[in-house]
C-alpha positions in Angstrom: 17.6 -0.8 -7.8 19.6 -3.8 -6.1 20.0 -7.6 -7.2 19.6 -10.4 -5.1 21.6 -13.9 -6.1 20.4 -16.8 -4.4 22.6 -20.1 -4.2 21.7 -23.3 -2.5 22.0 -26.6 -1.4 19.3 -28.8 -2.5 16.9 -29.2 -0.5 17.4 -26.8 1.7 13.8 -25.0 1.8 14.6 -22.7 -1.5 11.7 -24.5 -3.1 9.4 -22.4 -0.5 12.0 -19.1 0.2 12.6 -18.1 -2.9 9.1 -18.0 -4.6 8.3 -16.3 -1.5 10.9 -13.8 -1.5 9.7 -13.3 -5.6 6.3 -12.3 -4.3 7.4 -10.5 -1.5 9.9 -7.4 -3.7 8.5 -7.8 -6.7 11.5 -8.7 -8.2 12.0 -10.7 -11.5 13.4 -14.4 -11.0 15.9 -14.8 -13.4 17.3 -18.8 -12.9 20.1 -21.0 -14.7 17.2 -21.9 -17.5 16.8 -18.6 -18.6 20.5 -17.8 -18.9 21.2 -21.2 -20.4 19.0 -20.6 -23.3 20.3 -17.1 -24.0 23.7 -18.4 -23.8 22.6 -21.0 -26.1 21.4 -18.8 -29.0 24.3 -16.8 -28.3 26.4 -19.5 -29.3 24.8 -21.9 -31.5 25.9 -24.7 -28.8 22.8 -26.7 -28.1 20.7 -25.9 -24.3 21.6 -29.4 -23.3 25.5 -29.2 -23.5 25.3 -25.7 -22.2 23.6 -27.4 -19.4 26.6 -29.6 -18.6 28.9 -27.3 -18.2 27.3 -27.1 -14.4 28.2 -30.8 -13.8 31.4 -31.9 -12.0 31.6 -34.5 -14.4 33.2 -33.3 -18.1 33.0 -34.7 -21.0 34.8 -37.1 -23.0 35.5 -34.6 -25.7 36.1 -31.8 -23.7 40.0 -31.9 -24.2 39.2 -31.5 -27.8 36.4 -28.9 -27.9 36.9 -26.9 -24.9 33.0 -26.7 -25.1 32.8 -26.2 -20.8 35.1 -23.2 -21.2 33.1 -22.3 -24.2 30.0 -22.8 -22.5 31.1 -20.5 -19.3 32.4 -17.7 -21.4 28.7 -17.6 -23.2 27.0 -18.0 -19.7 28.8 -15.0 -18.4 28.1 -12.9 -21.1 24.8 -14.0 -20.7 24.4 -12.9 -17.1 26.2 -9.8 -18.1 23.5 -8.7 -20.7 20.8 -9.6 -18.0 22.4 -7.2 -15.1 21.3 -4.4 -17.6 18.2 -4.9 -15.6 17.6 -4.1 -12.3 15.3 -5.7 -9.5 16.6 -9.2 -9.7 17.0 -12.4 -8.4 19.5 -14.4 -10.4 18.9 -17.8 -8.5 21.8 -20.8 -9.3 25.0 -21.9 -10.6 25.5 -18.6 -12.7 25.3 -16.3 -9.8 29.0 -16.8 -9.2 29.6 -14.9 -12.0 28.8 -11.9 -10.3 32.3 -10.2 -9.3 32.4 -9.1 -5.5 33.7 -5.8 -6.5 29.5 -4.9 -7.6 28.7 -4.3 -4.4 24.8 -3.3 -5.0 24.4 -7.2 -5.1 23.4 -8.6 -2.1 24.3 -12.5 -1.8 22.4 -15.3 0.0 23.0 -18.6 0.3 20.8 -21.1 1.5 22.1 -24.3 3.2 20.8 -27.1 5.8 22.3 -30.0 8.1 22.0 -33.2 5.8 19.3 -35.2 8.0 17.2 -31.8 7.6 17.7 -31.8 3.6 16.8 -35.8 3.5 14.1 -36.0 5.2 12.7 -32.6 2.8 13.6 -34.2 0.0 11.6 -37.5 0.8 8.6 -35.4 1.6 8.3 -33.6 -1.3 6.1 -36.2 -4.5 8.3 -37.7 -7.7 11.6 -37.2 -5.9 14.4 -39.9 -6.1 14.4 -43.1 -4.3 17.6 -42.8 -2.9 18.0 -38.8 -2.2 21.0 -38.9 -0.3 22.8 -39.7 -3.4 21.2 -37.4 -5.4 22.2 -34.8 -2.9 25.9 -35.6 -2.6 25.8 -35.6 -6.8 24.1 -31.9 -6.6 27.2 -30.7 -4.4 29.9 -32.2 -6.2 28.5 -30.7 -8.8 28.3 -27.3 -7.3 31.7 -27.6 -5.3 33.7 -28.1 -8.8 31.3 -25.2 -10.3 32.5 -22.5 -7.4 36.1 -23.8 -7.5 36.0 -23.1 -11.2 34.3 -19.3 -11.1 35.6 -18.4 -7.9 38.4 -20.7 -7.2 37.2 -20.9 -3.4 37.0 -25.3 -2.6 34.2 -24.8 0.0 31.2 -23.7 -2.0 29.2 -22.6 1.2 32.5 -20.6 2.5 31.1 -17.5 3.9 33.1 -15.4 2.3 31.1 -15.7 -1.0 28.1 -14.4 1.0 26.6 -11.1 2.6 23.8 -13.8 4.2 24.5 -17.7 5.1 21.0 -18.8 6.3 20.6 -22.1 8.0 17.3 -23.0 6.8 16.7 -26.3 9.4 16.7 -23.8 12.1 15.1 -20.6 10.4 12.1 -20.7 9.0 10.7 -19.6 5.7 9.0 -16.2 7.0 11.9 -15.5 9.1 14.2 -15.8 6.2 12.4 -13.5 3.8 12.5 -11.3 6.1 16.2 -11.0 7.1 16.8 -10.9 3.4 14.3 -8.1 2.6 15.5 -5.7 5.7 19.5 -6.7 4.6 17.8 -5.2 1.5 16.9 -2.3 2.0 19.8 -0.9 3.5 22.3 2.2 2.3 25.3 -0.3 1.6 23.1 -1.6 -1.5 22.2 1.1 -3.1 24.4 1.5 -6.5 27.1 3.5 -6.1 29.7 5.3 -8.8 32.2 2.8 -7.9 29.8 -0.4 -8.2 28.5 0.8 -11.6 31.7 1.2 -12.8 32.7 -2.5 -11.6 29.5 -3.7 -13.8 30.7 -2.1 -16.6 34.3 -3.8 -16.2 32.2 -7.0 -15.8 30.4 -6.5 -18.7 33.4 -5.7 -20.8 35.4 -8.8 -19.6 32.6 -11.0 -20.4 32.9 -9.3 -24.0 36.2 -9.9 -24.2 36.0 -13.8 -23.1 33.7 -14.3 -25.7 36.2 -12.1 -28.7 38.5 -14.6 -27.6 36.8 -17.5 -27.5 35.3 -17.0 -31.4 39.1 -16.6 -32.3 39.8 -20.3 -30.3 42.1 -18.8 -27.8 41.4 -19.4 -23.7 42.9 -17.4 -21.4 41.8 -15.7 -18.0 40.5 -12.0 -18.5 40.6 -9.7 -16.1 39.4 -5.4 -16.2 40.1 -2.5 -14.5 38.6 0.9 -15.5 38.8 0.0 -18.7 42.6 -1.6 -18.6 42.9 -5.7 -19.9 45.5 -7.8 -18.0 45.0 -11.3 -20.4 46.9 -13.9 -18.7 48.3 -17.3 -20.8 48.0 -20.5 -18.0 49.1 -23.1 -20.7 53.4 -23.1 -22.0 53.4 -21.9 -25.5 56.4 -22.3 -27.7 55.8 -18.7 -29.5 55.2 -16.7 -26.5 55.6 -12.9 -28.1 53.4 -13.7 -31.1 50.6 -15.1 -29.3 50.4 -12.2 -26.7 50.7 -9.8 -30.2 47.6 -12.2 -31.6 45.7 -11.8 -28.4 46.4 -8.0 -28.2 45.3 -7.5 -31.8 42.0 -9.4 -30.9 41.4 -7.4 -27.8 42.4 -3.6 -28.7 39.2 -3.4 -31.5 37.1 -4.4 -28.7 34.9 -0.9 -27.9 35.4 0.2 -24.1 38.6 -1.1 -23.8 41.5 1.1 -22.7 44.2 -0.6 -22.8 45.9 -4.5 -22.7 48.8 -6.1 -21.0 49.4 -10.1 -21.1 51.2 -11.9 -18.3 52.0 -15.6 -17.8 50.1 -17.5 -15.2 51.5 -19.7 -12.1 50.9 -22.5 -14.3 52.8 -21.7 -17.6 56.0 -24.2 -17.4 53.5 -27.0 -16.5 53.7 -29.7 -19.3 50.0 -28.6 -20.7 50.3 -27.2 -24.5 48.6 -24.6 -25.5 46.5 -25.1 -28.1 44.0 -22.7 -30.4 41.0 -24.4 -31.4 39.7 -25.1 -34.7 36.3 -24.8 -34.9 35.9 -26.1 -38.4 37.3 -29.8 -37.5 34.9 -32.2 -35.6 36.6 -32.6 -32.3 33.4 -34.8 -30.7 34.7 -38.2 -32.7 33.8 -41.5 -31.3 36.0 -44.1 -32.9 34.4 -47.8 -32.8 36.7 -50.8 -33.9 37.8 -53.4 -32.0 41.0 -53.6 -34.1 42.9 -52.0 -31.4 46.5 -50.8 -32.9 44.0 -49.2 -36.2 41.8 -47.8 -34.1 44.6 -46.0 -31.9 46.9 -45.0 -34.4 43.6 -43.2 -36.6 42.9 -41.3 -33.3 46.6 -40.2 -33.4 46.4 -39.2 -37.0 43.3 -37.9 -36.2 44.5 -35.5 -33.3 47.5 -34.1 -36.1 44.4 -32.8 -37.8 42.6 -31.1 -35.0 40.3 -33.7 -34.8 39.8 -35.1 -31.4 38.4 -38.1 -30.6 37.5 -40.7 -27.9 37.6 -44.5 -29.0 35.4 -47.7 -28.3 36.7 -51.4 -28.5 33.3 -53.0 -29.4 29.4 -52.0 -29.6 28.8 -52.7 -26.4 30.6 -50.2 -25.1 30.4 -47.8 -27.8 26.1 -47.4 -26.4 27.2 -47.7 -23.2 29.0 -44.4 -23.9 25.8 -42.5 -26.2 24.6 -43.0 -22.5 26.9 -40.5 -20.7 28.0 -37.9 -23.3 27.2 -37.7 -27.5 29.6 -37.3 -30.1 28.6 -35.5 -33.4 30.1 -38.0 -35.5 31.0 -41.9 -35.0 33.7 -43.7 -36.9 31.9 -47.2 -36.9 33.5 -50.5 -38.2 30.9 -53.3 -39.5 32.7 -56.6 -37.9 32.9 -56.7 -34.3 32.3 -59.2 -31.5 29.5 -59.2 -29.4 26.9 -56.2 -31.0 28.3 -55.9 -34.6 28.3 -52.5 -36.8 25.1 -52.6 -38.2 23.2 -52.8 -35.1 24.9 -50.3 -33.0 24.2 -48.2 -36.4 20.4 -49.1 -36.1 20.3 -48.4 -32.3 21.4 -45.4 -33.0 19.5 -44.0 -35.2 16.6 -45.0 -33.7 17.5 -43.1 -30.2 20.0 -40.0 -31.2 19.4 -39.7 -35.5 21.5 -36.1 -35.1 24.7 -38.3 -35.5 26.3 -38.5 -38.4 27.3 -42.2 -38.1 30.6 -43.2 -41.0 30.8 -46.5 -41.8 34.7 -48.0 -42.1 35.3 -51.6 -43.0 37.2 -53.9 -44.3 34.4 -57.2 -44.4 31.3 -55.2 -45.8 29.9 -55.8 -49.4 27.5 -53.6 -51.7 24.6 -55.0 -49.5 26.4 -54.1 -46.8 26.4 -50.8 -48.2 22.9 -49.9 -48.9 21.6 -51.5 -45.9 24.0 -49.4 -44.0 23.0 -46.0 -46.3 19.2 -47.3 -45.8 19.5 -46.9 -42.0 20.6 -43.8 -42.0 24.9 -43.6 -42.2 26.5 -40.5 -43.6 28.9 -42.5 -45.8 30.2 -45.8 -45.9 34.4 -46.2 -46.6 36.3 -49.7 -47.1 39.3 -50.0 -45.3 42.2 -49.0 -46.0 41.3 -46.0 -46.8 43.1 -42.6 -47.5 43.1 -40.4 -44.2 42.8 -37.2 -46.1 39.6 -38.8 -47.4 38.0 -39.8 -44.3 39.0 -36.2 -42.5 37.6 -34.5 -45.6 34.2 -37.1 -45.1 34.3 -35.9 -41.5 34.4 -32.4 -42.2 31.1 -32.9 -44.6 29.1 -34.5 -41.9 30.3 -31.7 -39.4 29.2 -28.8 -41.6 25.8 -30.8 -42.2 25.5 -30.9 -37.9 26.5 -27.1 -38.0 24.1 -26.4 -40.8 21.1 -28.3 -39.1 21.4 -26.4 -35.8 21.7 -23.0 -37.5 18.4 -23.8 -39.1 17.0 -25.3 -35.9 18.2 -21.8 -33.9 16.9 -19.5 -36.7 
């Protein structure tokens, strides 16, 4: 009736162990996949962005959304809905979730001298040429994960663990077994104390996500029942956002009752801000008018509307590389790769983005080439910025609309 979570360095053997250990209990494998895509259809935010919130490297638009912190709230509801089972191993990033306080969990973590994990990688077929990089990427990656859940900087500090096994000197065999007799053991079996940790666990997790709908982010924690919500970010209206946040909480079945508190780093110069989910905050501005292009991201930001800008096409696909926006503000005339064939590009590779056209040099052939190809609209500079945010909040809702028809 225990859980096993299983978190490792790549490379380090797991490949072998925990299949192994699988077979050996009987238990069901439950891995950051499955969670993903339940967090996923939780939330409407698509599998592959959910899957970033696992990297140490954050988005461009992240500021603006908030979709990581989104992301983690739905992943830990997630892996609270899935503890209603028992006889698991939750293998990955999301075991962290797991508060030490359920003590009927027993943790391992897997981890290996480097020249051990190298030399693995390079024997095992379709791996990466160079896997020493790909190894120090996997724990960055990892180490800013279990500073963010845990807030511990070492992610293999023992102290997260029941079990540390150092797979370059114990073997496979060896390690199911020390895992398997660890398992069966009095200290894991559920207890009245450790059930009632679960069910704060599953409650804060509720709570997280109550919040996060309403656009607030604050740290949750539960006791028995009793919410301490506490505000990290200076707020000008202190009273009535703890009333807001209080209001939000109370209706929330299970819960006792709430107190709010100010974290250590409230007077920092960070402004709170509740999001608005209704204003496209992934925006990639692309004009190589420089002053324009600034002061629209400004105006832009005044209507919750955040956005990231590019100076010419160039780097406007070298960015589609690393992260996607939902909508791009694209001029026509531009040096180097002009308008119309970043527009084309594009389309061709990532058609979900609603591309606006903004120029000042196109014509009405312009126009319909540009409408041919696949662009939401197409707006002649100047143009009224009440127009273009009400354009951008058409070709949002027509993103939102399209993935509630994909998730359905």
């Amino acid at each position: 009736m225990s859980v096993i979570t299983v978190f490792n360095a790549l490379h380090c053997n797991e490949e072998s162990i925990i299949p192994q250990l699988i077979d050996k209990t009987g238990y069901r494998l439950v891995g950051d996949g499955e969670i993903g895509a339940l967090a996923s259809k939780m939330s409407g935010i698509p599998p592959e962005r959910i899957g970033r919130a696992f990297a140490a490297k954050t988005s461009l638009f992240n500021p603006f959304t908030h979709e990581k912190e989104r992301s983690v709230a739905y992943l830990r509801q997630a892996v609270a809905e899935i503890l209603a089972e028992d006889n698991l191993v939750v293998a990955g990033f999301c075991c962290h979730f797991i508060p030490a306080s359920i003590s009927h969990v027993l943790r391992i973590c897997l981890i290996a001298d480097m020249a051990f994990r190298v030399k693995l990688a390079q024997s095992l077929p379709g791996q990466d040429k160079d896997p020493l990089k790909a190894i120090h990427k996997n724990d960055d990656d990892k180490a800013s994960w279990v500073q963010q859940i845990t807030g511990r900087q070492d992610p293999w500090d023992p102290a997260l663990y029941d079990i540390v096994i150092p797979t370059d000197k114990i073997g496979a065999q060896e390690s199911i077994h020390l895992i398997v007799r660890n398992l069966n053991t009095d200290v894991l079996a559920p207890t009245e104390a450790s059930q009632a940790a679960l069910a704060d666990f599953r409650l804060q997790a509720k709570i997280q996500i109550a919040l996060t709908l309403e656009g607030h982010e604050v740290t949750v924690a539960v006791q028995q029942g009793a919410v301490t919500l506490t505000i990290e970010k200076n707020v000008l209206m202190l009273s009535r956002l703890e009333q807001e946040l209080k209001e939000i909480v109370e209706k929330i079945e299970g819960v006792r009752s709430v107190s709010t508190e100010v974290g250590k780093n409230f007077h920092q110069a960070d402004i709170y801000r509740k999001l608005d989910f209704q204003a496209p905050a992934r925006v990639l501005l692309v004009d190589d008018e420089r002053e324009f292009v600034q002061t629209l991201s400004e105006r832009l930001l005044l209507r919750d509307m955040g956005s990231a800008v590019a100076y010419d096409g160039e780097s406007a696909l070298e960015m589609l590389r690393e992260d996607e926006p939902d909508v791009m503000i694209l001029d026509l005339k531009m040096p180097g790769i002009d308008g119309m064939e970043v527009l084309r590009r594009v389309k061709a590779t990532q058609p979900e983005i609603e591309v606006i056209i903004l120029t000042g040099h196109g014509n009405e052939t312009d126009r319909e080439t540009c409408m041919q190809l696949g662009a939401f609209a197409y707006l002649q500079k100047p143009v009224d910025i009440d127009v273009l945010s009400e354009t951008m909040k058409q070709a949002n809702e027509k993103i939102t609309r399209r993935r509630q028809q994909q998730g359905a």
